[in-house]
N, C-alpha and C positions, 0 to 999 in steps of 0.2 A: 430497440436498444436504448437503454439510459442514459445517459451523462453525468458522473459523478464530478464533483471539484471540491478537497477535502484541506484546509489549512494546517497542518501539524504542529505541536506546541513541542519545544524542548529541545530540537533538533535543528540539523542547517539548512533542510529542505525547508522552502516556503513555500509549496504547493505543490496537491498529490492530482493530477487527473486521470480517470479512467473508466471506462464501459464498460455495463454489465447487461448479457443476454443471456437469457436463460439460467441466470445465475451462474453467467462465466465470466471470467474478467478478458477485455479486451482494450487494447490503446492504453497501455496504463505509461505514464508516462509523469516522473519528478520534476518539478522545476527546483533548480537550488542543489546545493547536498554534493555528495560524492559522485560525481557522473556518471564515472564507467560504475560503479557498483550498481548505481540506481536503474541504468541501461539495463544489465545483466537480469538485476529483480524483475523488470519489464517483462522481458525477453524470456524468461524462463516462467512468468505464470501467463502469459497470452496462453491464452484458453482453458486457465485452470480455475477449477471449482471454488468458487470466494469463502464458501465457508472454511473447505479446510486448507486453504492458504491464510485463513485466517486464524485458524488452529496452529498450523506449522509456524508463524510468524510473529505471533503473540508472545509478549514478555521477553524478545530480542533485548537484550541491553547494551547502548556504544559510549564506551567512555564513562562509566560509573551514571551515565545521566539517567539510570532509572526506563528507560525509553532507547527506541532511534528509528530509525527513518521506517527499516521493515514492521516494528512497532505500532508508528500511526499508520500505516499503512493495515496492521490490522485492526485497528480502531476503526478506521475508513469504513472500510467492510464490514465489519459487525453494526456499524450504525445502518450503513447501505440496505443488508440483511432482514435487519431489525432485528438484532439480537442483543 
């Protein structure tokens, strides 16, 4: 298993961390940001496939910022990936 630790720009989180085995997401866990929302995004991809949580997740926009938490959060992953 990996250890990922991702800084997101543009948003209220200041840090995404999370594990990937076998190209699953595991322990994914925000520091910063919306709590309960960010708990929920956790919670709901433990054990889901990174790529296409990174498809379903991509280009989220909060608050006109162009971006938001689910957002870098697929940045995360596509760099994680390499993609």
């Amino acid at each position: 298993m990996a250890h990922y630790t991702y800084f997101p720009k543009g948003v209220c989180s200041r840090q995404i961390d999370y594990d990937l085995e076998d190209g699953k997401i595991h322990n994914l866990v925000f520091i910063g940001g919306c709590n309960g929302n960010l708990k929920a995004i956790g919670r709901l991809l433990e054990g889901a496939d990174a790529r296409q949580a990174a498809d379903t997740l991509r280009g989220n926009d909060c608050g006109g910022r162009g971006t938001s938490c689910a957002d870098q959060l697929a940045r995360a992953l596509d760099e994680a990936v390499g993609e």
